[in-house]
LOGU-631331 format. One record per atom (N, C-alpha, C): atom name; residue in one letter; x, z, y. Coordinates in Angstrom, 3 decimals, decimal comma, padded with zeros to 6 digits. Atoms other than C-alpha are relative to their C-alpha. Example, Ala and Ser with C-alpha at 12.3 -4.5 7.8 and 13.67 -1.06 7.14 Angstrom:
# LOGU-631331
TIKE  atom  res        c1        c3        c2
TIKE     N    A   000,890   000,000  -001,190
TIKE    CA    A   012,300   007,800  -004,500
TIKE     C    A   000,900   000,000   001,200
TIKE     N    S  -000,820  -000,060  -001,190
TIKE    CA    S   013,670   007,140  -001,060
TIKE     C    S  -000,770   000,730   001,090
***
This chain:
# LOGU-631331
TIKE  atom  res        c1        c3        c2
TIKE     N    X  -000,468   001,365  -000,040
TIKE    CA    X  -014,735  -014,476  -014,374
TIKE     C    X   001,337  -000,013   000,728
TIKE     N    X  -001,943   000,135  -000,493
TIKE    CA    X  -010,755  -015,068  -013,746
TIKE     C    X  -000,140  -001,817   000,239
TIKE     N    X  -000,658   001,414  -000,163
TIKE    CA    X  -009,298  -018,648  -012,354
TIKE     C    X   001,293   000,382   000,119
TIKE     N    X  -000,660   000,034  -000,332
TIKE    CA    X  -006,246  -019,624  -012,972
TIKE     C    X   000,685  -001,432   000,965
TIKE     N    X  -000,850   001,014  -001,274
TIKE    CA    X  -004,041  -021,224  -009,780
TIKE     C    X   001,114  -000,715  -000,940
TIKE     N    X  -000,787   000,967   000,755
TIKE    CA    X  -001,461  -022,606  -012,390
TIKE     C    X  -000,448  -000,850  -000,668
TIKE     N    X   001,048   000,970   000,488
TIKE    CA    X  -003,740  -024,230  -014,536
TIKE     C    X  -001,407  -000,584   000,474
TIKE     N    X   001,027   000,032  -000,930
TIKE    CA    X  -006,806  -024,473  -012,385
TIKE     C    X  -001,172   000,192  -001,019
TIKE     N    X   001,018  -000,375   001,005
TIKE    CA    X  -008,694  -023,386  -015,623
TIKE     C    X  -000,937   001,714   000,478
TIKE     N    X   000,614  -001,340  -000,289
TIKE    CA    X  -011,702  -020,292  -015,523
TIKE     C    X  -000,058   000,431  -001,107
TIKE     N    X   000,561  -000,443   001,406
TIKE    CA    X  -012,038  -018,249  -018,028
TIKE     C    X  -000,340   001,604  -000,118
TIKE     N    X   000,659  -000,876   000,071
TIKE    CA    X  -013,582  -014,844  -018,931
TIKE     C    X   001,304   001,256   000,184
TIKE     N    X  -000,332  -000,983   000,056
TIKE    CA    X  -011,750  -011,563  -017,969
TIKE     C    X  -000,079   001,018  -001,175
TIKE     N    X   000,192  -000,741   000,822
TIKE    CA    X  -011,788  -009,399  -020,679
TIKE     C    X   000,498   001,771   000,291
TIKE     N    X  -000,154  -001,581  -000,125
TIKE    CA    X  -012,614  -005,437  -019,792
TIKE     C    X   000,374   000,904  -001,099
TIKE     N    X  -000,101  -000,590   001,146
TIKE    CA    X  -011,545  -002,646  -021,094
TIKE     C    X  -001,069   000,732  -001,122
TIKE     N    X   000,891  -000,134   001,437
TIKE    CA    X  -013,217  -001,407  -024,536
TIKE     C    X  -000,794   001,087   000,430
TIKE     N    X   000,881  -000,881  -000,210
TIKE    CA    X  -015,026   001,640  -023,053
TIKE     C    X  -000,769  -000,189   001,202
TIKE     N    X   000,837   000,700  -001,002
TIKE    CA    X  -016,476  -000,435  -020,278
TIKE     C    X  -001,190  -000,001  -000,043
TIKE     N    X   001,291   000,798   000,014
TIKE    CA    X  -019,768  -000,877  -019,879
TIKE     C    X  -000,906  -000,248   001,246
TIKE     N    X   000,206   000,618  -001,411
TIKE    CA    X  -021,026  -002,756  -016,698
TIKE     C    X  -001,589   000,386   000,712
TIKE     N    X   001,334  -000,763  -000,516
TIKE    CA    X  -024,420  -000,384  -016,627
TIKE     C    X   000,586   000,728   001,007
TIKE     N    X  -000,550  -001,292  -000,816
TIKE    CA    X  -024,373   002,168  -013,631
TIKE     C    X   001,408  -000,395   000,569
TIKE     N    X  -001,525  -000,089  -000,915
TIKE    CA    X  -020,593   001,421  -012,475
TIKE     C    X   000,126  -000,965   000,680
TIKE     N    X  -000,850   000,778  -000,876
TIKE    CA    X  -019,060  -000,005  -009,642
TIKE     C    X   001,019  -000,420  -000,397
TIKE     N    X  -001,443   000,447   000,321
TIKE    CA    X  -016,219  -002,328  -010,547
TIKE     C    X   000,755  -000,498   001,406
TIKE     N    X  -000,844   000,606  -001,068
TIKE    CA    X  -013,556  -003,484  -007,984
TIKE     C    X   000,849  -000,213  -000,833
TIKE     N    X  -001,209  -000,347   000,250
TIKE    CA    X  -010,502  -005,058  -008,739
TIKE     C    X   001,428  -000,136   001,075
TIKE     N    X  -001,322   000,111  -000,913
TIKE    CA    X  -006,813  -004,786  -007,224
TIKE     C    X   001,171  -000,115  -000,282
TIKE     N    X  -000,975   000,331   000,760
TIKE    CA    X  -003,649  -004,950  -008,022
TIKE     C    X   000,881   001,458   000,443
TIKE     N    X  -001,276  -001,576  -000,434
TIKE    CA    X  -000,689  -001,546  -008,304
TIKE     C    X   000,889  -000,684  -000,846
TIKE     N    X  -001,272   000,864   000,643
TIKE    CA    X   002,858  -002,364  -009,177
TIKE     C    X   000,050  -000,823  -000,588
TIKE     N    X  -000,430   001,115   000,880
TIKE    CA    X   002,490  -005,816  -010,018
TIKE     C    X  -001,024  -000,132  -000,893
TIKE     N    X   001,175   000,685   001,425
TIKE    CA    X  -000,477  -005,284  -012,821
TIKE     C    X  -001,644  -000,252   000,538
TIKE     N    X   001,774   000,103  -000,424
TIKE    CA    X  -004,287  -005,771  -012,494
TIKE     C    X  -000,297   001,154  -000,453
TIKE     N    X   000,358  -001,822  -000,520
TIKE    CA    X  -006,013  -002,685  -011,635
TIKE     C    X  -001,903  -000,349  -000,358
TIKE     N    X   001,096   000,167   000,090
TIKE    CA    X  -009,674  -002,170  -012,272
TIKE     C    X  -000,375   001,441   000,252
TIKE     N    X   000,897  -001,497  -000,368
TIKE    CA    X  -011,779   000,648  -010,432
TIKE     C    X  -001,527   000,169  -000,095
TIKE     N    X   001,088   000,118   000,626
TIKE    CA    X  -014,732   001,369  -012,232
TIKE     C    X  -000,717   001,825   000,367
TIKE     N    X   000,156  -001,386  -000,831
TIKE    CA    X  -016,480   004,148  -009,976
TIKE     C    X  -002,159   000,372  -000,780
TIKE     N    X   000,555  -000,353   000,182
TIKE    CA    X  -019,282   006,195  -010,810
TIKE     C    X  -000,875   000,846   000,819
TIKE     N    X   000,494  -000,902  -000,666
TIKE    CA    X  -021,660   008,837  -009,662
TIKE     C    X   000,996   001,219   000,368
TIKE     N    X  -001,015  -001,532   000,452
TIKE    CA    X  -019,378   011,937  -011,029
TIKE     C    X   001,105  -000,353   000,431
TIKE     N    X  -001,360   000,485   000,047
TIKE    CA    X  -016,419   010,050  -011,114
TIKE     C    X   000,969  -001,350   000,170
TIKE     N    X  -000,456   001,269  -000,328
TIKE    CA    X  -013,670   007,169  -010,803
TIKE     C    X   001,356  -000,364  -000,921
TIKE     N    X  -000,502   000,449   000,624
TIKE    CA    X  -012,006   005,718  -013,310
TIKE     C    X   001,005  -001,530   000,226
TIKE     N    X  -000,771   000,711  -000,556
TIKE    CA    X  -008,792   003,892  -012,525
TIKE     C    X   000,994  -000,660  -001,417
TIKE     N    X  -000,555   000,459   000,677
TIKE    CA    X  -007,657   001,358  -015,181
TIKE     C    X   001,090  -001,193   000,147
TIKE     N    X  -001,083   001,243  -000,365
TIKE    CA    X  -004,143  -000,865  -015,161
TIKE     C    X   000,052  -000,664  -001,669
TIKE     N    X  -000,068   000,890   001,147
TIKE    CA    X  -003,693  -003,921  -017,308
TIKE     C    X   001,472  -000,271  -000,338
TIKE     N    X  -001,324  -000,369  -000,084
TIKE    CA    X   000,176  -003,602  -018,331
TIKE     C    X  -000,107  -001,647  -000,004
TIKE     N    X  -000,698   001,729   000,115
TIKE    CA    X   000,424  -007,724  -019,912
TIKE     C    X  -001,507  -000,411  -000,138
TIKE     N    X   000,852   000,747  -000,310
TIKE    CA    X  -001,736  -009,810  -018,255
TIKE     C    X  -000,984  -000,737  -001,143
TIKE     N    X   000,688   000,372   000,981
TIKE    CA    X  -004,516  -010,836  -020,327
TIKE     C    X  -000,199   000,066  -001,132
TIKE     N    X   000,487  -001,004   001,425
TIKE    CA    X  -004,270  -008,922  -023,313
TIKE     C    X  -001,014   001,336   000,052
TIKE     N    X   001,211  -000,599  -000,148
TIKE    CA    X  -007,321  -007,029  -023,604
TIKE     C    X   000,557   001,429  -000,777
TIKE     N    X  -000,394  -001,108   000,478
TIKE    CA    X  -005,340  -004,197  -025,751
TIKE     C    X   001,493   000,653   000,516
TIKE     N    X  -001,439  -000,481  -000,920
TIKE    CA    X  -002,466  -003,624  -022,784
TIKE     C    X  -000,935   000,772   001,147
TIKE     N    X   001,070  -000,665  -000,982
TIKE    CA    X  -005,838  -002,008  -020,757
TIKE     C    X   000,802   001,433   000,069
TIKE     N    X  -000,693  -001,298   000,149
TIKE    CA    X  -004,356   001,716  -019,964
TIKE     C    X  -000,814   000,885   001,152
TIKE     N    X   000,328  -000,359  -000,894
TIKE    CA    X  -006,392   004,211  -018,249
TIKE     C    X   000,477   001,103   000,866
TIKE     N    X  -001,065  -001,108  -000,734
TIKE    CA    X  -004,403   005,856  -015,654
TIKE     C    X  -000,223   001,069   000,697
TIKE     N    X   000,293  -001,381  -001,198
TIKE    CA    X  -006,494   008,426  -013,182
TIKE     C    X  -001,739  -000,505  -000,599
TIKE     N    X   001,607  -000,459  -000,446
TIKE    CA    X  -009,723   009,770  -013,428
TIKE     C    X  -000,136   001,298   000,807
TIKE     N    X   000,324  -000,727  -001,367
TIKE    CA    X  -010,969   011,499  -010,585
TIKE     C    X  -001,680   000,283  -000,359
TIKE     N    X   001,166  -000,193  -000,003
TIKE    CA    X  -013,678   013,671  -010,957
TIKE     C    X  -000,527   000,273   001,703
TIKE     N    X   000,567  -000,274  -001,533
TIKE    CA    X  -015,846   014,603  -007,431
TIKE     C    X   000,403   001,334   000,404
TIKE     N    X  -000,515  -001,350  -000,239
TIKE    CA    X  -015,264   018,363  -007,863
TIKE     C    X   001,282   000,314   000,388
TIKE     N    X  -001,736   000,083  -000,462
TIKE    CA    X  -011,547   017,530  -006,842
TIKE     C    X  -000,156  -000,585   000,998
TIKE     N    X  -000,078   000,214  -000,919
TIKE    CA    X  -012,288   015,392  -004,070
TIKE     C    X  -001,630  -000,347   000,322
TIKE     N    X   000,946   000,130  -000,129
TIKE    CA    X  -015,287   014,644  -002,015
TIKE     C    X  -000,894  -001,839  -000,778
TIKE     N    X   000,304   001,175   000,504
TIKE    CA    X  -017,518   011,443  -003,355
TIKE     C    X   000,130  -001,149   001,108
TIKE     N    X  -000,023   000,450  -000,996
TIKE    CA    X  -016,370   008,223  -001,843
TIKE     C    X  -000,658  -001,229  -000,418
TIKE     N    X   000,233   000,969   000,152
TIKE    CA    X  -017,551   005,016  -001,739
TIKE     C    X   000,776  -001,260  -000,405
TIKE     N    X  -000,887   000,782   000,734
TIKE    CA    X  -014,333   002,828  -001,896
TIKE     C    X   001,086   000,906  -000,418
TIKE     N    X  -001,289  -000,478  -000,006
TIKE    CA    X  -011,245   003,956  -003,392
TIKE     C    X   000,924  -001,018  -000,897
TIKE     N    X  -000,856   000,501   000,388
TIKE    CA    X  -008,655   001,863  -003,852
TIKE     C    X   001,636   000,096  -000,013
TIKE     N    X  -001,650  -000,456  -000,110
TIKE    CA    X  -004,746   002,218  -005,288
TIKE     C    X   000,525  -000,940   000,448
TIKE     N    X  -001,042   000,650  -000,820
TIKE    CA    X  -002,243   001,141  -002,955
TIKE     C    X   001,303  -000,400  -001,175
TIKE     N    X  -001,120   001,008  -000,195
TIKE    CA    X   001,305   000,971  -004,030
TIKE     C    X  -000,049   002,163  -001,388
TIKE     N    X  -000,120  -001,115   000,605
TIKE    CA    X   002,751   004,114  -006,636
TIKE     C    X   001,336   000,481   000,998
TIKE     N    X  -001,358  -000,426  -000,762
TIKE    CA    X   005,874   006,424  -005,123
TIKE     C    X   000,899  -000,366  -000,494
TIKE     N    X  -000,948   000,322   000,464
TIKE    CA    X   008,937   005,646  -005,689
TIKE     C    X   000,555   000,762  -001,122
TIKE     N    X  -000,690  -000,761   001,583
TIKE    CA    X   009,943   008,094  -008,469
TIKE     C    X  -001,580  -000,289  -001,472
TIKE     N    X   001,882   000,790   000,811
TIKE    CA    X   006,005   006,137  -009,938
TIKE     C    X  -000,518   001,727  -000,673
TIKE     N    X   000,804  -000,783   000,773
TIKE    CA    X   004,690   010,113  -010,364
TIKE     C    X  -001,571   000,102   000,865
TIKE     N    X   000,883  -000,038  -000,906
TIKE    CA    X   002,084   009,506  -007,617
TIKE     C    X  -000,458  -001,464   000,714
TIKE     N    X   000,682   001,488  -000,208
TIKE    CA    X  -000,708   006,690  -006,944
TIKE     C    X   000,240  -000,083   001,857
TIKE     N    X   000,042   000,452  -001,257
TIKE    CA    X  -000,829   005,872  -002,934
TIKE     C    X  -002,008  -000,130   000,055
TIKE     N    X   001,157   000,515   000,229
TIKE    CA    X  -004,758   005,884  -002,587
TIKE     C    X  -001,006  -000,250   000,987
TIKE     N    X   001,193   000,890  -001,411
TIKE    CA    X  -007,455   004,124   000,172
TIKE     C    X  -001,272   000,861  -000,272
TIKE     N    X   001,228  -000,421  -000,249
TIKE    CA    X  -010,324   006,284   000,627
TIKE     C    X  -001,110   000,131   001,114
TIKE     N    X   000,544   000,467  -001,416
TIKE    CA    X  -012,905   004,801   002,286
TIKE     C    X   000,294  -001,087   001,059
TIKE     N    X  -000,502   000,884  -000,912
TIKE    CA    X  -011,115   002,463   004,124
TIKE     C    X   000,907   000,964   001,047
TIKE     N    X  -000,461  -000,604  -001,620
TIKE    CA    X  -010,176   005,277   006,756
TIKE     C    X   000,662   001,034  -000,050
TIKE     N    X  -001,356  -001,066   000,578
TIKE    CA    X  -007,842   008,105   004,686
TIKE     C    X   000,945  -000,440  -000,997
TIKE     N    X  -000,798   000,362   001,063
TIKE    CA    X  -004,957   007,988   002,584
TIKE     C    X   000,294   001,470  -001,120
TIKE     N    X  -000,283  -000,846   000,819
TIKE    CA    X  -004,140   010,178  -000,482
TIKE     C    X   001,134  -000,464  -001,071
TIKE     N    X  -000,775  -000,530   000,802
TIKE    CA    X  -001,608   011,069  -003,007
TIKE     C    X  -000,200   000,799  -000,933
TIKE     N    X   000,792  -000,198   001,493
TIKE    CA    X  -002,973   011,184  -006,845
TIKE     C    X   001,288   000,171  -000,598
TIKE     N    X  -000,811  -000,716   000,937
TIKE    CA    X  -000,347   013,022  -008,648
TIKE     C    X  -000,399  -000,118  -001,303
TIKE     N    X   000,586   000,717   001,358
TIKE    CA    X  -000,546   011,683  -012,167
TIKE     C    X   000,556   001,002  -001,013
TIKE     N    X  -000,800  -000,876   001,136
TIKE    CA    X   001,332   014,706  -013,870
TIKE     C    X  -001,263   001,054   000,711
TIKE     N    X   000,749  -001,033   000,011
TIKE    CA    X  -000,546   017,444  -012,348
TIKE     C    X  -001,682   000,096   000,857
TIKE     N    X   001,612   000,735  -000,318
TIKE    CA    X  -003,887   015,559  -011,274
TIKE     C    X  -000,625   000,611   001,091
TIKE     N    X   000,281  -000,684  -000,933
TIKE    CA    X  -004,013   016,751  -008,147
TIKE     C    X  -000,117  -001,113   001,024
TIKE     N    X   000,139   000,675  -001,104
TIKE    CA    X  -004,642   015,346  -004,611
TIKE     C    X   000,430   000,404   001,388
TIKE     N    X  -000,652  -000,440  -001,107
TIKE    CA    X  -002,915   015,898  -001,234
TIKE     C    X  -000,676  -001,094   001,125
TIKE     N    X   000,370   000,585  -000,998
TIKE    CA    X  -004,249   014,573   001,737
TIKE     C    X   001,572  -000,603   000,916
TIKE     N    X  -001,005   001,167  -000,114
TIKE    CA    X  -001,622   011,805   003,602
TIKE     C    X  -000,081  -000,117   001,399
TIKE     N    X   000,740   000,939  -001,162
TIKE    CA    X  -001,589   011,054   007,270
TIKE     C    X   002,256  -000,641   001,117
TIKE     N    X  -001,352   000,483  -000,072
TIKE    CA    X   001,490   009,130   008,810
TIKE     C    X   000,436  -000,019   001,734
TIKE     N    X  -000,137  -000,539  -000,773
TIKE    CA    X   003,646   009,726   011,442
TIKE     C    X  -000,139  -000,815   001,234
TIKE     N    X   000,721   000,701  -000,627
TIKE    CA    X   002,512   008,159   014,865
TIKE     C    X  -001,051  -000,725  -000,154
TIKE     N    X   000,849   000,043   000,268
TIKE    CA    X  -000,448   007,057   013,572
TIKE     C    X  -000,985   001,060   000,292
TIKE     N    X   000,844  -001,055   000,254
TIKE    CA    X  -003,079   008,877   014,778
TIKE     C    X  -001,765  -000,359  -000,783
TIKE     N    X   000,844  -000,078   000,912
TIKE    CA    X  -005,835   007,341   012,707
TIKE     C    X  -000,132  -000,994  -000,793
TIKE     N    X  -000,107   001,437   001,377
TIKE    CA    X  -005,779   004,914   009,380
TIKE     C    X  -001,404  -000,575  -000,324
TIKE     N    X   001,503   000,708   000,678
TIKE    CA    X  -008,314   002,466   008,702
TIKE     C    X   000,299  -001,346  -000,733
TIKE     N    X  -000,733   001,669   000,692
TIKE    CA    X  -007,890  -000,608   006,448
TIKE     C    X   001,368  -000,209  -000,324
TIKE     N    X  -001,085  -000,335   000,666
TIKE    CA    X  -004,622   000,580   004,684
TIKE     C    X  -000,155  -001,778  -001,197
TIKE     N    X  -000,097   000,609   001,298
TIKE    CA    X  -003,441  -002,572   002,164
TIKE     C    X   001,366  -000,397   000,351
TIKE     N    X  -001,113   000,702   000,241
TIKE    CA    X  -000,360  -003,659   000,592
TIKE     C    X   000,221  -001,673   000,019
TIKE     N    X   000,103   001,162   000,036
TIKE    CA    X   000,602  -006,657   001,282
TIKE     C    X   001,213  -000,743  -000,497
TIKE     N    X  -000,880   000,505   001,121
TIKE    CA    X   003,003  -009,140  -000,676
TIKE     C    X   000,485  -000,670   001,084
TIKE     N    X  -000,589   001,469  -001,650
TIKE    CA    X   005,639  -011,638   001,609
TIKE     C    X  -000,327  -001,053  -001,624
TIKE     N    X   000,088   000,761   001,278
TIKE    CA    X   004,742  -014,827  -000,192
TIKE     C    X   000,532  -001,460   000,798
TIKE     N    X  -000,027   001,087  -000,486
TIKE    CA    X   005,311  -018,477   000,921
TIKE     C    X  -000,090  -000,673   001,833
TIKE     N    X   000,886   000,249  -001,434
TIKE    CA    X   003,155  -018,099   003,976
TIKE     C    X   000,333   001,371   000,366
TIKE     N    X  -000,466  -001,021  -000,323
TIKE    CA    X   004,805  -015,255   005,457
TIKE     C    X  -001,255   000,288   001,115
TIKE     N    X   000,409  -000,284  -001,180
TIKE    CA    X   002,575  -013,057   008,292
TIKE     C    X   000,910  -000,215   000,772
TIKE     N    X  -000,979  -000,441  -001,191
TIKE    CA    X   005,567  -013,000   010,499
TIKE     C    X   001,104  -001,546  -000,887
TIKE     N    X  -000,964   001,259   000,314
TIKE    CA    X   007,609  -016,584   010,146
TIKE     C    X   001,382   000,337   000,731
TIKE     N    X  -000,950  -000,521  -000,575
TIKE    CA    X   011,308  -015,276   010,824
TIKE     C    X   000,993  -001,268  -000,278
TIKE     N    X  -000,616   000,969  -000,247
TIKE    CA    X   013,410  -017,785   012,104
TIKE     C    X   001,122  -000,578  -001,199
TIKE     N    X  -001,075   000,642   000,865
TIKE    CA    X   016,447  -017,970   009,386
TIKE     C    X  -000,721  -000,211  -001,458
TIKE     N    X   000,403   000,132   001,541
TIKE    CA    X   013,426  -018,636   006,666
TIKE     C    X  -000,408  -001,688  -000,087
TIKE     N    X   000,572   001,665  -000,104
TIKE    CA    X   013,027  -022,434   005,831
TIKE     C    X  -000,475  -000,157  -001,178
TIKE     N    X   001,025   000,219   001,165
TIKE    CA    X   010,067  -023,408   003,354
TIKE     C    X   000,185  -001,454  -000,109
TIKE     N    X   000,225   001,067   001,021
TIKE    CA    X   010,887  -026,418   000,979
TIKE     C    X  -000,700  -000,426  -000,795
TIKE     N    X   000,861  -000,121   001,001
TIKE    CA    X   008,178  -027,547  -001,090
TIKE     C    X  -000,501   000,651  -000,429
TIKE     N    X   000,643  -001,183   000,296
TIKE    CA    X   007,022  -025,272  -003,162
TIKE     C    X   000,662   001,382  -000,010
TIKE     N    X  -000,614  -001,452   000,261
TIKE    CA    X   010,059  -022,700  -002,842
TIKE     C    X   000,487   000,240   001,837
TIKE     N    X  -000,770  -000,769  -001,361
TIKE    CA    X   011,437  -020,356  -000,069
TIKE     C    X   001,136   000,051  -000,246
TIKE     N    X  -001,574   000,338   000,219
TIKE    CA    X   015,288  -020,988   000,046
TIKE     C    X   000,366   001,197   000,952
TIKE     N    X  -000,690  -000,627  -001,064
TIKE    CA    X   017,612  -018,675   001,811
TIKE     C    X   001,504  -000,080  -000,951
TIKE     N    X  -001,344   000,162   000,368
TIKE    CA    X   021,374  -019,775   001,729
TIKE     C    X  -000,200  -000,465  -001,482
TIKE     N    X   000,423   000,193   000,943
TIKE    CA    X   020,124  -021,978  -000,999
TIKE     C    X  -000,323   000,352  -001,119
TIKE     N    X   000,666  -000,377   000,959
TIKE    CA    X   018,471  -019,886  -003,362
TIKE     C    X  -001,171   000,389   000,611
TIKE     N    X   001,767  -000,247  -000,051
TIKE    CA    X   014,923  -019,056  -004,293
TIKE     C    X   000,110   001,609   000,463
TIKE     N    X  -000,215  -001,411  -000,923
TIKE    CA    X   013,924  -015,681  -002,187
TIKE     C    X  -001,263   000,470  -001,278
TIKE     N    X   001,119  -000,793   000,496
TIKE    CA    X   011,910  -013,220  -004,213
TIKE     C    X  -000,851   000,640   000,303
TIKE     N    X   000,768  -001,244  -000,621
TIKE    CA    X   008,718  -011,497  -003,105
TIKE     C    X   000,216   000,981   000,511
TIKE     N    X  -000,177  -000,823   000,745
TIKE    CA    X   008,977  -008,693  -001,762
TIKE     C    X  -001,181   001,238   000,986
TIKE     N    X   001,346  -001,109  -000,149
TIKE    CA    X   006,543  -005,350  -001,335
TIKE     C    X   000,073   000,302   001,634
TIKE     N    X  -000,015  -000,995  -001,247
TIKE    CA    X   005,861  -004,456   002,150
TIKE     C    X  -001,128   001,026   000,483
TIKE     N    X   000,936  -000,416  -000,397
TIKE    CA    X   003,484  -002,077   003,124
TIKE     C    X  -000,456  -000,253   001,316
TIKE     N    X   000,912   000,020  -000,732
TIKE    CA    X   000,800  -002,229   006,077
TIKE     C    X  -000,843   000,771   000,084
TIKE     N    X   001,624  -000,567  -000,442
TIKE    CA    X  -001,264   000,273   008,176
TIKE     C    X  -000,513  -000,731   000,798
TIKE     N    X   000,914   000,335  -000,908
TIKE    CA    X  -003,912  -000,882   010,434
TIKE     C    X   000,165   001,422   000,888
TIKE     N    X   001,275  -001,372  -001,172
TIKE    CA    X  -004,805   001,738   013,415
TIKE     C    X  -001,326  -000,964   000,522
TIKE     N    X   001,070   000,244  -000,389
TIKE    CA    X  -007,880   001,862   014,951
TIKE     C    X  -000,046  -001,024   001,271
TIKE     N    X   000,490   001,169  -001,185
TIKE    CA    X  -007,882  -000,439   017,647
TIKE     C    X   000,818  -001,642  -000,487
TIKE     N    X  -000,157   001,030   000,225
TIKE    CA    X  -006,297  -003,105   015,379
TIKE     C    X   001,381  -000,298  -000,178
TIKE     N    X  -001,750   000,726  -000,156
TIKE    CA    X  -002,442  -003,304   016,011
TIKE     C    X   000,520   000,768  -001,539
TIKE     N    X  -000,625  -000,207   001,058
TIKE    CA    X  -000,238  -002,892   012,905
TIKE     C    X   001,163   000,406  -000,184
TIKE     N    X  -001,250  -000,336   000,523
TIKE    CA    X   002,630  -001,405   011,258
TIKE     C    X   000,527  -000,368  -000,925
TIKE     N    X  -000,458   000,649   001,546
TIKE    CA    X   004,905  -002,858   008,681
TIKE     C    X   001,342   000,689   000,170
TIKE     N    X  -001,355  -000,714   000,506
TIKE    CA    X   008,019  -001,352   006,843
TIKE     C    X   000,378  -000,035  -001,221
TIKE     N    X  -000,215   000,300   001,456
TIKE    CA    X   009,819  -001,603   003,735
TIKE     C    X  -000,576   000,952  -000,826
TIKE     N    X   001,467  -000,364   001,359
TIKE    CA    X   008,576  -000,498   000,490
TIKE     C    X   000,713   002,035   000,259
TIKE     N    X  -000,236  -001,460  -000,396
TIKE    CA    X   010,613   003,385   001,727
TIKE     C    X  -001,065   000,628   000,916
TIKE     N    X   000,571  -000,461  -001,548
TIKE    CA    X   008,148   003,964   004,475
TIKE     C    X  -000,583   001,685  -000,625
TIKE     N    X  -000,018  -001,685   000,052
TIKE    CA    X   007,937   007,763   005,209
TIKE     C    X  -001,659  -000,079   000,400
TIKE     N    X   001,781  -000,325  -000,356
TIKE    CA    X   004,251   009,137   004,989
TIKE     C    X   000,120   001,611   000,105
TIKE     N    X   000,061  -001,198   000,102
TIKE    CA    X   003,805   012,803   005,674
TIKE     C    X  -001,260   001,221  -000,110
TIKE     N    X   000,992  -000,908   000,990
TIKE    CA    X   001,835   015,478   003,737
TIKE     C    X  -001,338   000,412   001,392
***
């Protein structure tokens, strides 16, 4: 079940065609902008992006992850892709990060620098309602102005550490192998 906030209409999601909602875990999320669907298994985890919104034949399945490559997790969710898009960003567990290499389907373990332990990794969007209200931003109605134009979204990432305090940085932020 989908709602939409522009129209305030509900209407049915439509999965992809080799779906079938026996046995799997679904989650969904969002990676560069599209709808993401993680449809996890016993064996494995099947990571599908929706290129144009609501066409049921723009479904594309991008990573499968068998267990024999990494251990079995419970959540895994894609973050953000790298900047040259050959590698997913990926949440395992809530409390590691990885690097799903989409050419040679591999996995690298991730841990970042001063950080000494990640938990609750998510991307987060600047939108209207900024976390952090920075003084030269003034909200008009429904738009964000700066030097009278409309401001565009834009990607920032977010770790958590363990005792709660946060890190934010632009969409470059250095992670190391």
């Amino acid at each position: 079940m989908a709602f939409s906030v522009e129209n305030e209409n509900h209407y049915e999601l439509v999965l992809p065609p080799e779906i079938s909602n026996k046995g799997v875990n679904m989650r969904l999320a969002v990676l560069g902008g599209c709808l993401c669907l993680v449809c996890a298994r016993k064996s494995r985890v099947n990571i599908w992006v929706m290129k144009e919104y609501g066409v049921e034949e723009s479904w594309t399945k991008l990573i499968t992850i068998g267990f024999p490559l990494t251990e079995p997790v419970d959540i895994l969710k894609p973050l953000v892709y790298s900047k040259n898009s050959e590698k997913v960003l990926l949440n395992c567990d809530e409390k590691r990060l990885v690097w799903y290499d989409l050419r040679r389907k591999t996995i690298t373990n991730v841990s970042v620098s001063g950080l000494p332990f990640v938990s609750y990794p998510e991307v987060c969007v600047e939108t209207l309602f900024p976390l952090v209200a920075w003084p030269w931003r003034k909200v008009t109605g429904s738009r964000n102005k700066r030097n009278g134009r409309e401001r565009k979204p834009r990607r920032i990432e977010m770790i958590s550490c363990q005792r709660g305090s946060s890190w934010c940085c632009e969409q470059g932020m250095k992670l190391d192998k």
